[in-house]
C-alpha positions in Angstrom: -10.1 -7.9 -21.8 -10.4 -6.9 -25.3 -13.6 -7.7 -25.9 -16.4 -8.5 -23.1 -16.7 -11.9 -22.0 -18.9 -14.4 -23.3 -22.0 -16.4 -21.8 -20.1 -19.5 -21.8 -17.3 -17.6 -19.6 -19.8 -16.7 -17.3 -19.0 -19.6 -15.0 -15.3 -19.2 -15.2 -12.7 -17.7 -12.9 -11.7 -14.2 -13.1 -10.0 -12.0 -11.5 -12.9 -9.1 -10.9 -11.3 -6.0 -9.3 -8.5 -5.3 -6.8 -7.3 -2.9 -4.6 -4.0 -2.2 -2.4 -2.3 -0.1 0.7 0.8 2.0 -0.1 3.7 -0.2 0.8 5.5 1.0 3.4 9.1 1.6 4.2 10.1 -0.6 7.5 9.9 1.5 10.6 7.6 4.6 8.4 4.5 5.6 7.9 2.7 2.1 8.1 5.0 0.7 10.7 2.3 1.9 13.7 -0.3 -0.2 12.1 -0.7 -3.6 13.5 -0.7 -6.4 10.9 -3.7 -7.7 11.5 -5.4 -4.2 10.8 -2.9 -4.0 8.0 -4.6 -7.0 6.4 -7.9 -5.6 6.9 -7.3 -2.3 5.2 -7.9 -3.3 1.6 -10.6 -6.3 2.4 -12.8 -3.6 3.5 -11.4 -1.4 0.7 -12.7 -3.7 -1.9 -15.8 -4.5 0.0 -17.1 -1.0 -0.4 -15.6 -0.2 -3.9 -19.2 -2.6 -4.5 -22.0 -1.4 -2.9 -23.9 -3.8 -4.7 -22.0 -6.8 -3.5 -23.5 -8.4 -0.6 -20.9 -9.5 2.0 -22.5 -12.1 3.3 -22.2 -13.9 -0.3 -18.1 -13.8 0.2 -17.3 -17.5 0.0 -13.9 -17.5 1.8 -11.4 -15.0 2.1 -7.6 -16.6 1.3 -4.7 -14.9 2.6 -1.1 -15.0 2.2 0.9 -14.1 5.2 5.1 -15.4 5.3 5.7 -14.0 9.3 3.0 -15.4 11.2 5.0 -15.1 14.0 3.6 -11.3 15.5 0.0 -10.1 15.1 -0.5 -11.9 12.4 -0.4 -15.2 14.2 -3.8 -17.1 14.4 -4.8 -17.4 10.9 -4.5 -13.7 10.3 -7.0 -14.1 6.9 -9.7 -14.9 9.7 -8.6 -11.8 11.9 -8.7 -9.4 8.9 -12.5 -10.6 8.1 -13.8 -9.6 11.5 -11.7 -6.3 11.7 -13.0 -5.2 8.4 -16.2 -5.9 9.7 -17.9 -8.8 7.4 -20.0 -11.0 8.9 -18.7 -13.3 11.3 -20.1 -16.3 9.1 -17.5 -15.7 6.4 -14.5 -17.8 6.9 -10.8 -17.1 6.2 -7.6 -19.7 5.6 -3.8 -18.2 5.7 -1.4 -19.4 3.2 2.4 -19.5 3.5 4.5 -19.8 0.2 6.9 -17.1 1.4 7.5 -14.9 -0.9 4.8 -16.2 -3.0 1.9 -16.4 -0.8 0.3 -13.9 -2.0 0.1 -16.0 -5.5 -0.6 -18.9 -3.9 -3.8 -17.4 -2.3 -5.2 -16.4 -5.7 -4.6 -19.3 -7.2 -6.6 -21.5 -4.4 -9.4 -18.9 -4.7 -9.3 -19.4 -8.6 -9.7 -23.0 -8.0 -12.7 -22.9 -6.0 -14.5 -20.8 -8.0 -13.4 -22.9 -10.7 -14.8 -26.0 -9.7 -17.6 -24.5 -8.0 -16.9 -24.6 -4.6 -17.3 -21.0 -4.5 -18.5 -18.5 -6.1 -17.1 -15.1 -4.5 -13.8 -15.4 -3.3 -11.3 -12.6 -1.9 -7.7 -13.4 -2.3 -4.6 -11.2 -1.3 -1.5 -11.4 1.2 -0.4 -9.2 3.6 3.3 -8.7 5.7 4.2 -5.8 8.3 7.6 -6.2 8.6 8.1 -3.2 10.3 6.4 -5.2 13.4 7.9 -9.0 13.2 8.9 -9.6 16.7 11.6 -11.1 17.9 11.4 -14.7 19.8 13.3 -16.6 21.9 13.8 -20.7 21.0 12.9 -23.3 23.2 15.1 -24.2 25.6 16.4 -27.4 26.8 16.9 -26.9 30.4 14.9 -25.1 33.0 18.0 -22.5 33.4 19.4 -21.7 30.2 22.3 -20.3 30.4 22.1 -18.0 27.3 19.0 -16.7 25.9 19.1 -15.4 22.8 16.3 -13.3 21.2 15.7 -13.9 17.3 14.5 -11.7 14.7 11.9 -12.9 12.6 11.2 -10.1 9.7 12.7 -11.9 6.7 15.1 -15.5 6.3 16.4 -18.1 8.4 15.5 -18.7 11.9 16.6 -21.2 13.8 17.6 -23.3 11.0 18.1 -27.6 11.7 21.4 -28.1 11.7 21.1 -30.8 9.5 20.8 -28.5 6.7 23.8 -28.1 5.0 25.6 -24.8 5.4 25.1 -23.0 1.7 21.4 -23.8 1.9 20.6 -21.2 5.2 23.3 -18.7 3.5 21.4 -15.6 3.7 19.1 -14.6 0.6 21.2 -12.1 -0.7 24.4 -13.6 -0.4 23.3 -16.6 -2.5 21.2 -14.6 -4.6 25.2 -12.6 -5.1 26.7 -16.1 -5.8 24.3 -17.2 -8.5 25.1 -13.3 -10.3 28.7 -14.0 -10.0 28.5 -17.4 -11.8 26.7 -15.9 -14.4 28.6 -13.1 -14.7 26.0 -10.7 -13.7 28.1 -7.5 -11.8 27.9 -4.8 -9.9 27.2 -1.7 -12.3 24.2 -4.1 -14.0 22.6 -4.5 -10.8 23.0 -1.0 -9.7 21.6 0.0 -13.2 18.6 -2.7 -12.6 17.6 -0.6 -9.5 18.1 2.9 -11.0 15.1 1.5 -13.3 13.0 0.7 -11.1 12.8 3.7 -9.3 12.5 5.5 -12.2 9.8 3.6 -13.9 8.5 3.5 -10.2 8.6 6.9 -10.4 6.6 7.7 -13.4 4.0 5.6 -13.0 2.9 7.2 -10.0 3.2 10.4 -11.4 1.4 9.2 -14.4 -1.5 8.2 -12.7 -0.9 4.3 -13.0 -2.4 3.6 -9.6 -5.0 6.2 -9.3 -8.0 3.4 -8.2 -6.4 0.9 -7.5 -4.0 1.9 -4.4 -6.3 3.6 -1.8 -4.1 6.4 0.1 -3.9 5.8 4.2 -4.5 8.9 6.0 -0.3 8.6 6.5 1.0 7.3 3.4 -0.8 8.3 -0.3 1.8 6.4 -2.6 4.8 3.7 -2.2 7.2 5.0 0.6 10.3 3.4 -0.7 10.9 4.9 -4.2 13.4 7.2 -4.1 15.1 9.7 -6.2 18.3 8.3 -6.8 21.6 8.1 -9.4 24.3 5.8 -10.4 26.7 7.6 -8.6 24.5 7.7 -4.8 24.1 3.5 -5.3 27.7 2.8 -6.6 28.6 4.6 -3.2 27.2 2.2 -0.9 28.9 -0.4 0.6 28.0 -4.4 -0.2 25.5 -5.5 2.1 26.2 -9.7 2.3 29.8 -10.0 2.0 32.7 -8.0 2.2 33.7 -7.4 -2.1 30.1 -8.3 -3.5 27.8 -6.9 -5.5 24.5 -6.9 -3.6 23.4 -3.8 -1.3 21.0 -2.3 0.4 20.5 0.0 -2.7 20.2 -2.8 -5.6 17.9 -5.0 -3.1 14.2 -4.9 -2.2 13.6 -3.1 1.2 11.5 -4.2 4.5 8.3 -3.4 3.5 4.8 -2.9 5.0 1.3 -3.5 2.9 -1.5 -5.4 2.0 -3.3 -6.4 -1.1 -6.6 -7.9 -2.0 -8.6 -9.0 -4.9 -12.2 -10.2 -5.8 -12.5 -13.3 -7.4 -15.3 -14.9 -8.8 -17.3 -15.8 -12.0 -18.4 -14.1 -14.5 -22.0 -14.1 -13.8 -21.1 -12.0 -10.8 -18.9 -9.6 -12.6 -21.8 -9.1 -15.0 -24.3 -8.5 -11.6 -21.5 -5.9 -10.5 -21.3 -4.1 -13.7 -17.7 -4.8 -13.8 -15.5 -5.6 -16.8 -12.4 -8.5 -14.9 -9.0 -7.5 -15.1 -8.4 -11.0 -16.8 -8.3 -14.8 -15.8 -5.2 -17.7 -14.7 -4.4 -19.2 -18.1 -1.9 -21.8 -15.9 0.4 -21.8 -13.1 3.5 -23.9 -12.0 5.5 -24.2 -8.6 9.3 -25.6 -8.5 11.2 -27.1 -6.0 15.1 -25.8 -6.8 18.4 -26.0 -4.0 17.7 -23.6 -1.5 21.0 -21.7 -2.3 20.0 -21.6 -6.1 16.6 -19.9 -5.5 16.8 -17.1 -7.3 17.1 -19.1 -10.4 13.9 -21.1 -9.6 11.7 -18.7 -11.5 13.1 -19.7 -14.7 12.0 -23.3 -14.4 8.3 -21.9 -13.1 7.5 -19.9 -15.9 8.5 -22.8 -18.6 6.8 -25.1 -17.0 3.6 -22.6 -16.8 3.9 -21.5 -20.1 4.4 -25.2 -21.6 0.9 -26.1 -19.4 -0.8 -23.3 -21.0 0.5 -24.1 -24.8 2.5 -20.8 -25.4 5.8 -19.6 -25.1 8.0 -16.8 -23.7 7.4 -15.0 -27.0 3.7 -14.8 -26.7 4.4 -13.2 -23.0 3.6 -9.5 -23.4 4.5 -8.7 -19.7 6.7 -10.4 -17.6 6.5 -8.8 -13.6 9.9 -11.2 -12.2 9.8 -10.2 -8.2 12.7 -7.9 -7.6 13.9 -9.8 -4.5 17.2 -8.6 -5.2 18.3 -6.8 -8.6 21.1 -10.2 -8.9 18.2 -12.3 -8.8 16.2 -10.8 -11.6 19.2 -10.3 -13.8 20.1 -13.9 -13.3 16.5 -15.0 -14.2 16.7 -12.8 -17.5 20.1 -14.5 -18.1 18.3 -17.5 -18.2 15.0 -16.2 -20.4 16.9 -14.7 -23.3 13.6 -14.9 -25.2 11.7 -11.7 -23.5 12.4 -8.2 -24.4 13.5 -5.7 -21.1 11.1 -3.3 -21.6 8.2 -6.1 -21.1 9.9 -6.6 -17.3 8.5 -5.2 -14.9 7.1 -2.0 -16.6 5.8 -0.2 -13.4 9.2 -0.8 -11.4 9.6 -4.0 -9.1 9.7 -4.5 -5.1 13.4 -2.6 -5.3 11.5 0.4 -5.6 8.0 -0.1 -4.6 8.8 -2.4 -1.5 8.6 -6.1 -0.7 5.8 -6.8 1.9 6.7 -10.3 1.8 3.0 -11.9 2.0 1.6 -9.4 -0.4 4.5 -8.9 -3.4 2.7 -12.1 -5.7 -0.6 -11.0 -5.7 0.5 -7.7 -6.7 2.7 -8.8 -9.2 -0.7 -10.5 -10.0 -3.0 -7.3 -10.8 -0.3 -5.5 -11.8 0.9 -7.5 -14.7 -3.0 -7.7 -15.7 -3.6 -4.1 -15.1 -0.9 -3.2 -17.4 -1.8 -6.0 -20.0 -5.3 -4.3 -20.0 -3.3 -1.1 -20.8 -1.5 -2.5 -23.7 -4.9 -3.7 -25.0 -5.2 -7.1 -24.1 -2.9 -10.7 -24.4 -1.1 -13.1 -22.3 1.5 -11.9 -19.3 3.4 -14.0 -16.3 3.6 -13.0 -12.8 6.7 -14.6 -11.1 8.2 -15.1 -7.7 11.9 -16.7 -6.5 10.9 -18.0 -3.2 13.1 -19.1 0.0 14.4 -22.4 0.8 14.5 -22.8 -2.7 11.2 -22.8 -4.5 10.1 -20.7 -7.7 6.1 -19.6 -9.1 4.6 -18.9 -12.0 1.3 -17.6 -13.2 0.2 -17.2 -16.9 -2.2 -14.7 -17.1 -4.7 -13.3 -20.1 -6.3 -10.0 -20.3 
């Protein structure tokens, strides 16, 4: 904020303090923690960042969780309270928006506080994706004669057949088709990517995340970033089809990690002693043809900005989920109106890894944490989300 909140805010929403685990690269240094621990890695982290907080006055703890399928089955937000060790009366929900749960969760802990049904709330999301089983279907006879085991760590499973067959394409193959109708190739992509390791790159080393990632004892910063060139991803090969553009190496990698934030009002900031990151301005969630999701941010953050009375030029920092560097490209086709250098600014999930449950809400604090580096003003946090949905958050710091 630029300038401390006032007494008539002190009953509003804000977004308090946050905290977050090193994402992890699949099958690396995170991949041995169960997700339910996972989950309760930063609750507890936030917990005793206030020693002054009371944990029995947490409301509700809201999670965001896409699997659900592993050790994160059985309301995992609930799990996470006890293994973090709050008291057993606090209560947890789990939220599934896909790839924007973890938004979803901080926008339903926004809400309560907002019309008092609450008044400390901790919101995040969390995925291991290293650890998504695989299951087998159900089975119409007693003695199948083929059972096939299916991997749940990201896209279609078991999809009805009455869908039709360009809505359960794979993610990055339709994410591929929407670049090529826009005319978005190979070389931009690959050039996307390079950026976001490199700005990935320099913000750790420039102490962006000192206080706000808390280092496991096996992984102190984001796993995936790499030192890379043009030449290294221009050499690998295309990843959903056998001429296109998408690869391993211009998309976001199986990730592990877990983020969480305090929410509450600003009478409880001011008993903490803590300035909030900022406060939800407005938020929007659109429905779009599940083939066409990567274009479904575009209608999310108009119709969040036109809620919230501004436009993309009042939009200081735009953090577009990196789901696949044709997605975000596509998007920015689409929002000619907002400069490059406000996307993204500490690198995306192609870099720092795309726990599914968790990217949102820390596209969330990230895009305020910057704002409140830039001085203050109004950013979005957006998502393209599976089966075809897009989210939006306006934010104000």
């Amino acid at each position: 904020m630029t300038e401390r909140h006032s007494l008539a805010d002190r009953r509003a929403s804000w977004v308090i303090d946050a905290v977050r685990t090193p994402f992890g690269a699949v099958r690396g240094a995170l991949s041995h923690v169960r997700a339910d621990d996972l989950a309760a890695l930063p609750i507890a982290d936030l917990v005793r960042r206030h020693p002054t907080l009371d944990p029995g006055r947490i409301d509700d703890v809201v999670w965001g969780n896409a699997n659900g399928a592993g050790e994160d089955n059985r309301n995992v937000a609930r799990m996470a309270v006890l293994l973090a060790g709050l008291p057993h009366t606090i209560p947890g929900v789990s939220v599934n928006r896909l790839c924007g749960s973890g938004a979803e969760a901080v926008l339903s802990a926004v809400r309560r506080v907002a019309v008092g049904d609450a008044e400390i709330v901790i919101a995040g999301g969390s995925e291991s994706m290293s650890r998504a089983p695989y299951v087998l279907p159900p089975v119409d006879s007693a003695f199948p004669r083929r059972m096939e085991l299916i991997p749940t760590t990201v896209g279609w499973r078991m999809p009805n057949p009455r869908f039709p067959a360009a809505w359960i394409e794979t993610l990055g193959r339709s994410a591929e088709l929407v670049a090529e109708q826009l005319g978005v190739g190979r070389a931009e992509q690959d050039e996307w990517a390079l950026r976001s390791h490199e700005l990935a790159g320099r913000a750790w080393a420039g102490g962006v995340h000192d206080g706000f990632v808390t280092p496991h004892p096996d992984l102190d910063r984001d796993e995936p970033i790499r030192v890379t060139d043009a030449v290294t991803l221009a050499a690998l090969r295309p990843a959903f089809s056998r001429d296109g553009s998408v690869t391993a190496g211009n998309s976001s990698p199986i990730s592990d990690g877990a983020v969480a934030a305090l929410i509450g009002t600003g009478a409880v900031a001011d008993e903490l002693g803590v300035e909030p990151l900022g406060r939800v301005l407005s938020s929007a969630v659109v429905g779009a043809e599940p083939d066409k999701f990567a274009l479904a941010p575009v209608a999310a953050i108009a119709k969040a900005l036109d809620r919230a009375g501004l436009e993309l030029a009042d939009v200081r920092v735009l953090e577009l989920n990196e789901a696949f560097a044709a997605m975000v490209l596509s998007c920015l086709r689409e929002l000619p109106g907002i400069a490059v250098d406000r996307v993204n600014p500490f690198g995306g999930a192609i870099a720092l890894g795309h726990p599914l449950g968790a990217s949102a809400a820390r596209m969330v604090v990230d895009c305020l944490r910057h704002l409140r580096r830039l001085g203050g003003g109004v950013g979005v946090a957006s998502a393209c989300i599976g089966v075809g949905q897009g989210i939006a958050i306006v934010l104000e710091a």
